[in-house]
C-alpha positions in Angstrom: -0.4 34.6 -10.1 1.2 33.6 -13.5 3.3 30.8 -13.7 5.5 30.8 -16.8 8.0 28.3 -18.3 11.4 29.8 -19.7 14.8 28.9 -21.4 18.0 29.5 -21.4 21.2 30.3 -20.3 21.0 31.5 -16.1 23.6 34.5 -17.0 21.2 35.9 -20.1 18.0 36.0 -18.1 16.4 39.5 -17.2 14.5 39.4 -14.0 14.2 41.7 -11.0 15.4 38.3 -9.1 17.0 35.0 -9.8 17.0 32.5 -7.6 19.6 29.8 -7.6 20.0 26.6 -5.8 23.5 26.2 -3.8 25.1 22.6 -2.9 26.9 22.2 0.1 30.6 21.5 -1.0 30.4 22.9 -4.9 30.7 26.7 -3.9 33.2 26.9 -6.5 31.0 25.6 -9.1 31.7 27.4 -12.9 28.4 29.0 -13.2 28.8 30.6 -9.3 32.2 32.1 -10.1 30.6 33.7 -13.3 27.7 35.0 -11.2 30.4 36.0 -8.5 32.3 38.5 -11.2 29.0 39.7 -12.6 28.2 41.0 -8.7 31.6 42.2 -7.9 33.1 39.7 -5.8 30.4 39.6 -2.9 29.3 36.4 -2.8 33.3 34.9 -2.7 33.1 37.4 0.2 30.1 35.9 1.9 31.5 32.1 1.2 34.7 33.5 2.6 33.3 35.1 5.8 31.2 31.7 6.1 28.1 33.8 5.7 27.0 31.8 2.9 27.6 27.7 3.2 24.9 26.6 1.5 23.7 24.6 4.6 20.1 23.4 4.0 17.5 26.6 4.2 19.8 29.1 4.1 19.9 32.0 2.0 22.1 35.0 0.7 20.6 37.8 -1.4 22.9 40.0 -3.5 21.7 42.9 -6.0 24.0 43.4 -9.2 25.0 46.2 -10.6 23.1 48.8 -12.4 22.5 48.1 -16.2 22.3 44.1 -14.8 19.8 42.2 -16.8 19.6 40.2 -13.0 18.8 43.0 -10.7 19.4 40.5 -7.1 20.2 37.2 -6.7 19.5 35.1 -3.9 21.3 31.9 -3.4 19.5 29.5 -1.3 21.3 26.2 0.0 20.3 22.9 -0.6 22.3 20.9 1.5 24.3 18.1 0.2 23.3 16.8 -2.8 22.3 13.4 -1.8 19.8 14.5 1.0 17.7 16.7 -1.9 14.2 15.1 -2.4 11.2 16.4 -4.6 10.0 17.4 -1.1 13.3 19.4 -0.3 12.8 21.0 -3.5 9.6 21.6 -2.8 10.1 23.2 0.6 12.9 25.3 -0.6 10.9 26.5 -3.7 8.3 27.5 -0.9 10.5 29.2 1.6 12.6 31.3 -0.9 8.7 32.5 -2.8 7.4 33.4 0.8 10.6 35.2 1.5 10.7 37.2 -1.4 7.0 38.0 -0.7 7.6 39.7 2.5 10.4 41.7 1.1 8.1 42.5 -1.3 9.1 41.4 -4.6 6.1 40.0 -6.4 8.2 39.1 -9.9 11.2 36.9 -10.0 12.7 33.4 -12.1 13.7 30.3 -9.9 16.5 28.2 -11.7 15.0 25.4 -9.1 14.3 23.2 -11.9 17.7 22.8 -13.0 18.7 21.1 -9.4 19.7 17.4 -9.9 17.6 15.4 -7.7 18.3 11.2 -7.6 15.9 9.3 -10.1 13.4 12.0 -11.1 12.7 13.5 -14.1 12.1 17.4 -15.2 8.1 17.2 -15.3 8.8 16.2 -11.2 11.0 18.5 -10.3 9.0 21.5 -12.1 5.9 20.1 -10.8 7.3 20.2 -7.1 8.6 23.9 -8.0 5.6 25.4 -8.6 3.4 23.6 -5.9 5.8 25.3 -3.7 5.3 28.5 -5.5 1.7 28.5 -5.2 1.4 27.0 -1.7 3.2 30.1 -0.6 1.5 32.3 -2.1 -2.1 30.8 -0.1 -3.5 33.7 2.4 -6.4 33.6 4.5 -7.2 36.7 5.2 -10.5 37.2 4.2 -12.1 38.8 7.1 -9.1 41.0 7.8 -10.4 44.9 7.1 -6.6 45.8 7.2 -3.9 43.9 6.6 -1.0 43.6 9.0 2.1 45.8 8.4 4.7 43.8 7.2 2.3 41.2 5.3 3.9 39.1 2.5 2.5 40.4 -0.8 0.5 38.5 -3.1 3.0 36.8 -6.1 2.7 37.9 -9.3 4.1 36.6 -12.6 6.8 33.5 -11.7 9.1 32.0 -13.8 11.0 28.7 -13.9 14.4 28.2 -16.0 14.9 25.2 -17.1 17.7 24.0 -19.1 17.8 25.0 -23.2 18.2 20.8 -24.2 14.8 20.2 -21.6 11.0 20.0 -23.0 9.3 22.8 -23.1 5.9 21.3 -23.8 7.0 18.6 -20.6 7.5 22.0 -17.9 4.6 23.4 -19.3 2.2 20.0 -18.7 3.7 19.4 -14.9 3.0 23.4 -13.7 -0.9 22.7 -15.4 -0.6 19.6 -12.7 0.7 21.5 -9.9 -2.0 24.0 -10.2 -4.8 21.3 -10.5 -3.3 19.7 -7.4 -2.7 23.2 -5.9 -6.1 24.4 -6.1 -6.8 21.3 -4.8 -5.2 21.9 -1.8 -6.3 25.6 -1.3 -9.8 24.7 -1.6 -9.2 22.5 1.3 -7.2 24.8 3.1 -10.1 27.3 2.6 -12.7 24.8 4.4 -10.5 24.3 7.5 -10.2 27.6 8.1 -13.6 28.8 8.2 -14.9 29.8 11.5 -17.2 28.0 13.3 -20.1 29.7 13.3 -19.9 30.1 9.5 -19.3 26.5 8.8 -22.8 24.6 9.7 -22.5 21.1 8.0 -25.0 22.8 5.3 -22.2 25.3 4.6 -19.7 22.3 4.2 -22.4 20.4 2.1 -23.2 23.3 -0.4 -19.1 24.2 -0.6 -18.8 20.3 -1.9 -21.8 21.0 -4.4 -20.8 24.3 -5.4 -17.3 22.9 -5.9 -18.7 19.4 -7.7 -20.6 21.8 -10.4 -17.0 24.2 -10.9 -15.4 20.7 -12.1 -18.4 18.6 -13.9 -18.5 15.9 -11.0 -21.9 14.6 -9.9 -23.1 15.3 -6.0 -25.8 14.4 -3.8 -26.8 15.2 -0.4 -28.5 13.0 2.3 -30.6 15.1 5.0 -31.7 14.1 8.3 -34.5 12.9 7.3 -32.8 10.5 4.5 -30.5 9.6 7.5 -33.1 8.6 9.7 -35.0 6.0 7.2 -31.8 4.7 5.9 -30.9 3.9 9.7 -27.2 6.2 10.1 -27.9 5.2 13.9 -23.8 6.1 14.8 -23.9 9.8 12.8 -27.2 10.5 14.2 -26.0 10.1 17.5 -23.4 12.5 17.3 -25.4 14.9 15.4 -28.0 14.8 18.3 -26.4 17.6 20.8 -26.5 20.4 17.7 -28.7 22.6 16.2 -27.3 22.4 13.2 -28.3 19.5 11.0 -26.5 16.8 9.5 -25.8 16.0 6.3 -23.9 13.1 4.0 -22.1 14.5 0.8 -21.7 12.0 -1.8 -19.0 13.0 -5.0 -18.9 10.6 -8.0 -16.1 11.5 -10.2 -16.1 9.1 -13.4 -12.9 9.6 -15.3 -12.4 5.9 -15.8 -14.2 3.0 -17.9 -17.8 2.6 -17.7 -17.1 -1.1 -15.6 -14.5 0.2 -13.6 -14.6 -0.3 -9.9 -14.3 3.1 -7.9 -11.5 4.0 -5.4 -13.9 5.3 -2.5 -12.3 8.0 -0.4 -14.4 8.9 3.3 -13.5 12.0 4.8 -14.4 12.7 9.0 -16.5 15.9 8.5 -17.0 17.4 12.1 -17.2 21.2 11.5 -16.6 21.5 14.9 -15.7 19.8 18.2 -16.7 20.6 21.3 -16.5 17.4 22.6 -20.2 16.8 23.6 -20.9 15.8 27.2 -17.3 14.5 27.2 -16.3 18.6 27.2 -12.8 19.4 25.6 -10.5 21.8 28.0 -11.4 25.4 26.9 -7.5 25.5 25.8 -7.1 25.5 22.2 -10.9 24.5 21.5 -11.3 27.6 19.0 -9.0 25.3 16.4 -11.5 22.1 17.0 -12.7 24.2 13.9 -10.7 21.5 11.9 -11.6 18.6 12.5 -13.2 17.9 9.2 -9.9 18.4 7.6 -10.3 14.6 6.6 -13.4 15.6 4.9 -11.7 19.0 3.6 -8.6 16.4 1.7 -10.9 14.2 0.2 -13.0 17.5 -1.5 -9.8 18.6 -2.3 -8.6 15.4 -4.1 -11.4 14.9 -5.8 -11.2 19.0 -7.4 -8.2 18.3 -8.2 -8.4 14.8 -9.3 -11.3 16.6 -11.9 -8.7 19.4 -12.9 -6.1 16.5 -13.8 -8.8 14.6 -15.9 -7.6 11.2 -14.0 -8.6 8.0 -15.9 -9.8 6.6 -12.5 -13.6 5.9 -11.4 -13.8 8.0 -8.0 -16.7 8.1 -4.9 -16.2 10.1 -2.2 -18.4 10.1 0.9 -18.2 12.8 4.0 -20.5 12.6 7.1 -20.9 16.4 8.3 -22.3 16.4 12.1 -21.4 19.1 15.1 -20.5 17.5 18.4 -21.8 19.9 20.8 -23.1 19.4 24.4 -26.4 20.3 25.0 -29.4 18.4 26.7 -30.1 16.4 23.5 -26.8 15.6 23.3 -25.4 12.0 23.4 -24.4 10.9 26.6 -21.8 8.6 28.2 -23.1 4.9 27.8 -25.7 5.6 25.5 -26.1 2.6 23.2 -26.3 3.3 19.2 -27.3 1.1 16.9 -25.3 1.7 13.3 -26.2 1.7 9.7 -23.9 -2.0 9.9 -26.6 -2.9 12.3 -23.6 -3.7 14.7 -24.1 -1.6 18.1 -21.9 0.2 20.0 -21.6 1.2 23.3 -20.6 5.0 23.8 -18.0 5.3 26.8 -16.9 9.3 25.4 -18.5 11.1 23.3 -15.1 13.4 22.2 -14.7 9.6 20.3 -17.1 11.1 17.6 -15.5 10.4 14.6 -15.2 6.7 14.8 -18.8 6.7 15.0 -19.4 8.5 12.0 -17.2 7.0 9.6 -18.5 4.2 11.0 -21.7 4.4 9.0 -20.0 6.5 6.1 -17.7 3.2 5.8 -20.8 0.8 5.4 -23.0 3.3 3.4 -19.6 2.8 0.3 -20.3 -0.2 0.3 -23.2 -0.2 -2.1 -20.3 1.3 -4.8 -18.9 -2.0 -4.3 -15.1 0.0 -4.2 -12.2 -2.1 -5.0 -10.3 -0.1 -2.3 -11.7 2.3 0.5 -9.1 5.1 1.9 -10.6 7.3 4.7 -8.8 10.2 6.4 -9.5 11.4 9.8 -8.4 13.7 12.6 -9.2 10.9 14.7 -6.8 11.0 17.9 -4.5 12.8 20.0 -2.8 9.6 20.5 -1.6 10.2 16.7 0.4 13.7 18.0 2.1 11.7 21.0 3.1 8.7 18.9 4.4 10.7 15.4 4.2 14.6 16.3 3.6 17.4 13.6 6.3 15.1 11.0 3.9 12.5 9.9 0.3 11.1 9.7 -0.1 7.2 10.5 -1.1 5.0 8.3 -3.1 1.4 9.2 -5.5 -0.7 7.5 -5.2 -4.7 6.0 -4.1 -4.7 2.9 -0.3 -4.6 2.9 0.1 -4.0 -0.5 -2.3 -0.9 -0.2 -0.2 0.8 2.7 2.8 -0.2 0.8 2.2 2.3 -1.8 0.8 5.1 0.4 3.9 5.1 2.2 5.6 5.6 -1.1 3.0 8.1 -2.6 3.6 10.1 0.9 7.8 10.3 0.0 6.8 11.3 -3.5 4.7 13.8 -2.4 6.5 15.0 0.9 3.1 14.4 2.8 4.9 11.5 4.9 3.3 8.4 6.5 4.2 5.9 9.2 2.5 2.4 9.8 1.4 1.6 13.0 0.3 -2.1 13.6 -3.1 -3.2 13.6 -2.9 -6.8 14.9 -5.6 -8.6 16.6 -5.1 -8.1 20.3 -5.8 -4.3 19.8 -9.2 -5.5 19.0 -9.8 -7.0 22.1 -9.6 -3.7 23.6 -12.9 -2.5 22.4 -15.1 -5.6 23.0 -18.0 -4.0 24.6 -19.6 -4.9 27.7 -23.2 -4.2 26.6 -23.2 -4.1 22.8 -20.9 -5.5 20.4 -18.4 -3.0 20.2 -17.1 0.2 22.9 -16.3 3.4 21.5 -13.1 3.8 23.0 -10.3 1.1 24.2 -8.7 3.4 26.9 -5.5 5.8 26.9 -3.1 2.5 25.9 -2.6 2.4 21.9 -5.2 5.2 21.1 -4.6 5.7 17.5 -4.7 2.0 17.0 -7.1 1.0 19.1 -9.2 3.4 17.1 -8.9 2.2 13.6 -9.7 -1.4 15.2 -12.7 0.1 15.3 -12.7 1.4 11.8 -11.7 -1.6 10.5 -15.0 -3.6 12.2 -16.8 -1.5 9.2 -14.2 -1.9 6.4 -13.6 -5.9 7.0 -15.6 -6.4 3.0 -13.0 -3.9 1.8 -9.4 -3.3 0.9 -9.1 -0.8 3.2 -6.5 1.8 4.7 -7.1 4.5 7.6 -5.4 7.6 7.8 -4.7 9.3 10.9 -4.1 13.6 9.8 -4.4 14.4 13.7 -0.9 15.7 13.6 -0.6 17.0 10.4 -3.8 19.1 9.4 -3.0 22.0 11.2 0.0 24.5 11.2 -0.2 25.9 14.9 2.9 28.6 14.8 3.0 29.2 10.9 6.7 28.2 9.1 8.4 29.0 6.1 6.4 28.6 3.1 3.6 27.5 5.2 0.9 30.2 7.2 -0.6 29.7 10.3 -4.1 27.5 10.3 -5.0 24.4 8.2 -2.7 22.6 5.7 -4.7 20.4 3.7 -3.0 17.8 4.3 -3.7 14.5 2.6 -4.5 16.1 -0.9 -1.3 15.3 -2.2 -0.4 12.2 -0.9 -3.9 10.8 -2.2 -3.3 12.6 -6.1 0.3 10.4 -6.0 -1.1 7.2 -4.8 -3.9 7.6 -7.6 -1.4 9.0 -10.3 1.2 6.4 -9.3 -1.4 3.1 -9.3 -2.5 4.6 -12.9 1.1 4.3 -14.4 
């Protein structure tokens, strides 16, 4: 797909489609009741009829006359013009592509750009246009040998209108971000999709290596047997009840000074999730296939933070195990002793990747980061508390979560805090070692990154929680069914934001 920046006048473009942003309550706007003469009075018709209000996702498409230089236009509302975000424009610029897709229409100009949104400036709004653009456009159909009837089309050449008085050389700049950040994103996508018997945590490992050498990042890999002298007691554990071996990845990207603390960035990197002896229900298991879509963000970012050429020092670790039952496997009160040289007391095993990070967490700490962000699907507890609208956000550093939260509005991947006072950590005192695994059903997504946080105390840490938010279970506008890489784009603001 081609992405291309034009100028001009809406009225003077040539295009086999032009789409054009609607506000709820300016249907009468001068540049609508030109378009409405060039098409013959239809769309006064439609906003007569109430077809067409300009309600927020809703759209109208109208082909011109023949000899038109615009062969259709479709109007797509925006709702009222103080509820439109980046992320709204976003979405919308999503939708409408994927729409046109499935009707088939590989070529047309979106005049999304030119939609006022509150206290941004033309770089964001084009940059949000054509994320949406190529998010849409994402397919994983690899191992389809027909594709369906029906099946949106792959886009082809794109183009976004902006205004004849905006910066050319600006547009052009914020699309080469939003395909950095883009592929980014895909290449996570890519990851969480993979099927299970496919993605070993070797497959995950060489994908990171392959994917460090694409962007001129440096990459190492610690086996089993490099886990086992170093002491990863807690990843060990969990790796025990799989054939497949384990493995740490470890990305250095060094876009910063020489003397510049990094930003360390741990991923939870369970290709798969049966649960170990603690056995998940049979229902839904086939999509424990992304529960490394912590791990899959943090690859992500860091390919993208490479294609942006970010002035930042970066390390990114991932632990990559397979929790699967078997007679090896790690049982319910088994004792492990971690890389911290704390021990903990296993009540359930399905509370896997608390153990894990657990050792990735103290292994950064011989980068000496001057802030550690790790993203997990760590619990269920997340999807009961926030649903499918937001991951949570915890750690002790309020000034850190402070501007997550705002990276997340930037960059429509939204976060909530949850509290992570002391009491919680009473809940996983262990009984015969110094800490429990699990604190029980009451405050599970909390209770859980008290646990975290008894690895990240030397840090300026934040945890967060993608349980809700990795995977797209139905498929949506602008948005297919399967993983959503998640957590890419909130971690690209927070590192572009701290650098301004």
């Amino acid at each position: 797909m081609i992405l291309k920046i034009f100028k001009g006048e809406v009225l003077k473009q040539k295009t086999p489609c032009l789409v054009l942003g609607v506000l709820e309550g300016k249907l009468k706007d001068s540049l609508l009741l030109l378009l409405d003469k060039e098409l013959g009075g239809t769309f006064s018709a439609a906003v007569r009829s109430h077809e067409f209000t300009a309600r927020k996702g809703q759209t109208l498409l109208l082909h011109s006359g023949q000899g038109q230089g615009v062969k259709r236009v479709l109007f797509c509302g925006l709702g009222k013009e103080k509820d439109i975000s980046l992320h709204s424009l976003r979405q919308t610029a999503s939708s409408v592509s994927r729409l046109l897709a499935e009707k088939q229409l590989a070529n047309f100009l979106l005049a999304l750009p030119q939609v006022p949104v509150k206290k941004s400036s033309l770089a964001e709004r084009v940059q949000a246009v054509a994320e949406g653009v190529q998010l849409a456009n994402y397919r994983y159909d690899r191992y389809l040998g027909e594709k369906p009837a029906g099946q949106p089309i792959d886009l082809d050449k794109i183009g976004l209108l902006i205004a004849a008085k905006d910066s050319s050389a600006e547009a052009e700049e914020a699309v080469a971000a939003a395909e950095a950040i883009a592929a980014g994103v895909c290449f996570a996508r890519d990851l969480v999709n993979a099927p299970g018997n496919l993605k070993s945590p070797e497959y995950l490992a060489m994908q990171a290596v392959a994917m460090a050498e694409r962007v001129g990042i440096s990459a190492k890999l610690l086996n089993r047997d490099a886990l086992e002298r170093q002491g990863f007691g807690a990843m060990l554990g969990v790796a025990r009840g799989s054939e497949r071996d384990p493995y740490l990845i470890v990305l250095e990207y060094r876009g910063g000074s020489k003397g510049q603390k990094p930003i360390a960035l741990v991923g939870k990197g369970v290709v798969f999730d049966a649960g170990g002896i603690s056995l998940k229900p049979a229902e839904k298991m086939d999509e424990m296939k992304m529960d490394m879509a912590g791990a899959a963000a943090v690859l992500g970012a860091m390919q993208a933070a490479a294609g942006l050429q970010l002035p930042v020092n970066l390390v990114a670790v991932v632990p990559a195990v397979e929790n699967m039952p078997s007679g090896t496997a790690l049982r319910p009160g088994d004792i492990l002793r971690s890389l911290s040289g704390k021990t903990i007391e296993v009540l359930n095993t399905d509370a896997e990747g608390r153990l894990i990070l657990a050792d990735a967490l103290t292994y950064v700490g011989r980068y000496q980061p001057r802030v550690v962000i790790d993203l997990a699907t760590l619990t269920g507890a997340c999807i009961i508390a926030l649903g499918n609208h937001a991951a949570a956000v915890l750690g002790n550093h309020d000034g850190l979560i402070r501007q997550l939260l705002k990276a997340g509005e930037r960059s429509g991947e939204k976060l909530w805090q949850l509290p992570l006072w002391e009491e919680y950590a009473t809940q996983i005192k262990g009984d015969f070692a110094d800490i429990k695994n699990t604190g029980g059903r009451p405050a599970g997504t909390i209770t859980a990154a008290a646990f975290l946080q008894k690895f990240a105390d030397k840090y300026t840490w934040a945890h967060l929680d993608i349980a809700g938010m990795a995977w797209e279970e139905r498929g949506c506008a602008g948005q297919p069914k399967g993983g959503t890489g998640f957590g890419v784009r909130v971690l690209i603001e927070y590192l572009r934001g701290g650098l301004k």
